[in-house]
N, C-alpha and C positions, 0 to 999 in steps of 0.2 A: 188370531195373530199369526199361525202357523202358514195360514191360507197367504194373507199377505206379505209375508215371510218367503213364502217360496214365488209368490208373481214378483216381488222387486228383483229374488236372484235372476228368476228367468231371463226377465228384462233387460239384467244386467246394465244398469241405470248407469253406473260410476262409468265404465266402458262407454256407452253411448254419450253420455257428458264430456268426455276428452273429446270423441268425433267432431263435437259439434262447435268447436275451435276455428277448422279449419273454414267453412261455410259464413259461419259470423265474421272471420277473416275477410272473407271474399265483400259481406255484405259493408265493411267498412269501410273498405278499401273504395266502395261505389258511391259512398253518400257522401252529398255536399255542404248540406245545414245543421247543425244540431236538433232543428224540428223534427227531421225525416225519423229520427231513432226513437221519437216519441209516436211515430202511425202509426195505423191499424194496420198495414202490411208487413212490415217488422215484428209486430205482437204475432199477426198470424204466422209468418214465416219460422219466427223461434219455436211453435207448438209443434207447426207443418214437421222442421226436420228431426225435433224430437222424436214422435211420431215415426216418420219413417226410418232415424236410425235404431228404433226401441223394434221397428218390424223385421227388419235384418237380421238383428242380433238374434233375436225370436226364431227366424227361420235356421240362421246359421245352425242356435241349440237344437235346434229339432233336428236336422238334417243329420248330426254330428251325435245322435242319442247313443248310436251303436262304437263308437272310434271313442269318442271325450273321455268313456271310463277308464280309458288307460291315464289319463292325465291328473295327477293330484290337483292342480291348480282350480280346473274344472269340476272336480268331486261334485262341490255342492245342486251343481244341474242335475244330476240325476233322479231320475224317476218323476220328472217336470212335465211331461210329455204336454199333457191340460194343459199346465199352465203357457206353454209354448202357444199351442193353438189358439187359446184365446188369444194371448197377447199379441200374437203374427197379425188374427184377422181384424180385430180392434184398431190396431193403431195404424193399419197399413189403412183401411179402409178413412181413417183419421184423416192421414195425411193427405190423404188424395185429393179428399174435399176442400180440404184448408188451402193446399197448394191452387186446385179451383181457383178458388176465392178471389187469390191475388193475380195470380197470370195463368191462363190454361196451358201456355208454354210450361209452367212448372210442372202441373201433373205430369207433364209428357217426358220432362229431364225426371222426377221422382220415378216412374215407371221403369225407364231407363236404367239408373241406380239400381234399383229392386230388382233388375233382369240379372245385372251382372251380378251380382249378390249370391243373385242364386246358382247362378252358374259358375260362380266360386264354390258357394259349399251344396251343391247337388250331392245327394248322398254317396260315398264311391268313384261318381263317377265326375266330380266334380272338381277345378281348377284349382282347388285349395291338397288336392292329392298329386299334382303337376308339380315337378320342379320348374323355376320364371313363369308358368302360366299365372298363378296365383298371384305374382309380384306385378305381373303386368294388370291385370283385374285393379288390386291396390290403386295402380299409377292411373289407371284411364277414369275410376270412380272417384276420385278425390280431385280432377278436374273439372267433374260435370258437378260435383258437390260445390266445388270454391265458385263457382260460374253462374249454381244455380243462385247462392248467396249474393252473387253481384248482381242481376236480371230481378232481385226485389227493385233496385233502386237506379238502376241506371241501363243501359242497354249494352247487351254483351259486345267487345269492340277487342282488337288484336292486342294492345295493352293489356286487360283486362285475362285474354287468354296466357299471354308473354308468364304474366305474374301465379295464373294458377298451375304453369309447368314448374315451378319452386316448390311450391306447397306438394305438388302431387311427389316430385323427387324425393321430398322429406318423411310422408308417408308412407313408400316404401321399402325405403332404406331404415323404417321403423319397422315396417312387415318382416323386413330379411332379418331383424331382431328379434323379433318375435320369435319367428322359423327357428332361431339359434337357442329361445328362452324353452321351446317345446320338443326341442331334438330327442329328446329319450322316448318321449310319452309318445310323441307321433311315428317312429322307427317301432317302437313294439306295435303301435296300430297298425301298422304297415300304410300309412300315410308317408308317399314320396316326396317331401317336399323337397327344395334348393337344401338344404342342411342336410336331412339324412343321404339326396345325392349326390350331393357334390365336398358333404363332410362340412363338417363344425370349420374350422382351419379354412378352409377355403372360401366359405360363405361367411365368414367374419370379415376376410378382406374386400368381400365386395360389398358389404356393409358398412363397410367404412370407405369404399372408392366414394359410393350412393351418396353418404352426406358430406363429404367432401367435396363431390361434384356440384350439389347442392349449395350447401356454401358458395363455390366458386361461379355458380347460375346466376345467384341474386349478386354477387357483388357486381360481374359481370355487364348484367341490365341495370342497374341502376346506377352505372357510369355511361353506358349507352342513354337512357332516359333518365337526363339529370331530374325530373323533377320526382325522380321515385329512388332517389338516394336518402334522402331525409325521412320517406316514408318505411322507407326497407333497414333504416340503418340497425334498430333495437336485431334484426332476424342477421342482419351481415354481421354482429356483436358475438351474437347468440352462436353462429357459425363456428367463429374461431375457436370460441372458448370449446367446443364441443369436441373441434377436431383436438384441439391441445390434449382435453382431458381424456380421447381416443389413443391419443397416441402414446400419452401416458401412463394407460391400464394395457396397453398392449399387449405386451410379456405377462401377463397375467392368467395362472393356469386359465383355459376356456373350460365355461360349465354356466350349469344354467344362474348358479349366485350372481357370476360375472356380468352376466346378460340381463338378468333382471335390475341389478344395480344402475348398471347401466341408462335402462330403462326410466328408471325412477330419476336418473342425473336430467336426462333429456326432455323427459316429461314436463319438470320444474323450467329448465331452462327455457324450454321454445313456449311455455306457459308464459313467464317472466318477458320474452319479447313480443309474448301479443299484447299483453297488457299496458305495457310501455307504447307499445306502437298505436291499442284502440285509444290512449290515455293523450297523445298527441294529438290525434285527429282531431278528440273532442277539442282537446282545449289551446290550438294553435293551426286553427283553422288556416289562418293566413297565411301561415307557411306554406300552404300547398296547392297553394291557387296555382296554376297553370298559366 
């Protein structure tokens, strides 16, 4: 029990289950049938990105063995090293196959991913120790993720990319949240992110320009491309409410409670309008015929 006990923390399963939102996003946003979500390419694609975001994480903890201990949040990684390596070469070598399977284009987006991943958390010398380097990694990987979700089922097309610049907006302006939930831990590591350089106060307000801009992206394109108003509207919902209740905790001492809270607000929320938004697709098909 211990053994398996310590491979799921590695894994960090909970963490790569939130990722894997944004990509299934992508994938539904592609499909046209209610058949298609019953394939064998969707079966495999959901293992695939499993898989390769269960290899990242993998990597991340290992890369991060020497820096994490300063982090209470991270405590229970320590001393994983094993179980890192297994997990890193198992599930990467997983997904690669899998991705095969369906498009060899994919292995080549999954490879891709797993470059910049790593060139985020390279030990020391890695983007995740960069103030905006690491936020930019964020933005560019959660585009080739939502993209690579849509290229199950449809062929990548400027639409398709239009809509995965929202999603990648959203995931960083999560990142720089992040940055602001781990300011202590990472300043004692001497990990320079955007928060320990540019300070808490400062890196809160461009965390909230991020999803504000965000916000204002999707409502934006989907008055531009009426027929992705009705598909976008659960995330243009989810927008406001988000800035409302930003603006609202504003004046709220800054600390890491504040930012986790936070976290936990937003999490639900853009949860709350994928579900609404996959929950149409399936069953109002005909709304969004073109």
């Amino acid at each position: 029990m211990k053994q398996l006990s310590a491979f799921i923390k590695s894994a960090r399963f909970a963490e790569v289950s939130i990722l894997l939102g944004f990509p299934m996003i992508g994938l539904f946003f592609a499909f046209k049938s209610a058949d298609q979500l019953i394939s064998l390419p969707v079966f495999l694609f959901t293992a695939a990105i499993f898989s390769l975001f269960t290899s990242i994480y993998a990597f991340n903890g290992l890369a991060g063995i020497e820096t994490d201990f300063h982090n209470s949040r991270l405590s229970d990684l320590k001393g994983k090293k094993t179980s890192f390596i297994i997990t890193l070469a198992v599930s990467l070598a997983l997904s690669f196959i899998l991705f095969f399977l369906i498009k060899p284009a994919l292995a080549l987006f999954a490879a891709l991913s797993f470059l910049l991943w790593c060139v985020y958390s390279f030990p020391k010398k890695g983007f995740k120790y960069r103030p905006v380097l690491g936020t930019l990694i964020h933005f560019a990987g959660q585009i080739i993720h939502f993209l690579m979700g849509y290229a199950v089922l449809a062929p990548i097309d400027e639409g398709s990319a239009a809509v995965a610049v929202y999603f990648a907006l959203l995931f960083s302006a999560g990142h720089i949240n992040h940055e602001l939930i781990d300011h202590d831990a990472d300043d004692k590591a001497g990990i320079r992110t955007g928060a320990v350089c540019f300070g808490v106060q400062t890196w809160e307000k461009v965390s909230f320009a991020l999803f504000l801009l965000a916000a204002l992206y999707i409502s934006a394109l989907s008055l531009l491309k009426k027929e992705l108003l009705v598909i976008c509207f659960p995330f243009i919902i989810a927008g406001i409410i988000h800035i409302i209740f930003k603006i609202c905790t504003f004046k709220k001492p800054s600390g890491q409670t504040k930012f986790l809270s936070e976290r936990s607000f937003y999490r639900i929320l853009y949860f709350a309008a994928g579900i609404a938004f996959i929950t149409a697709r399936i069953f109002n098909l005909s709304s969004f015929t073109e």
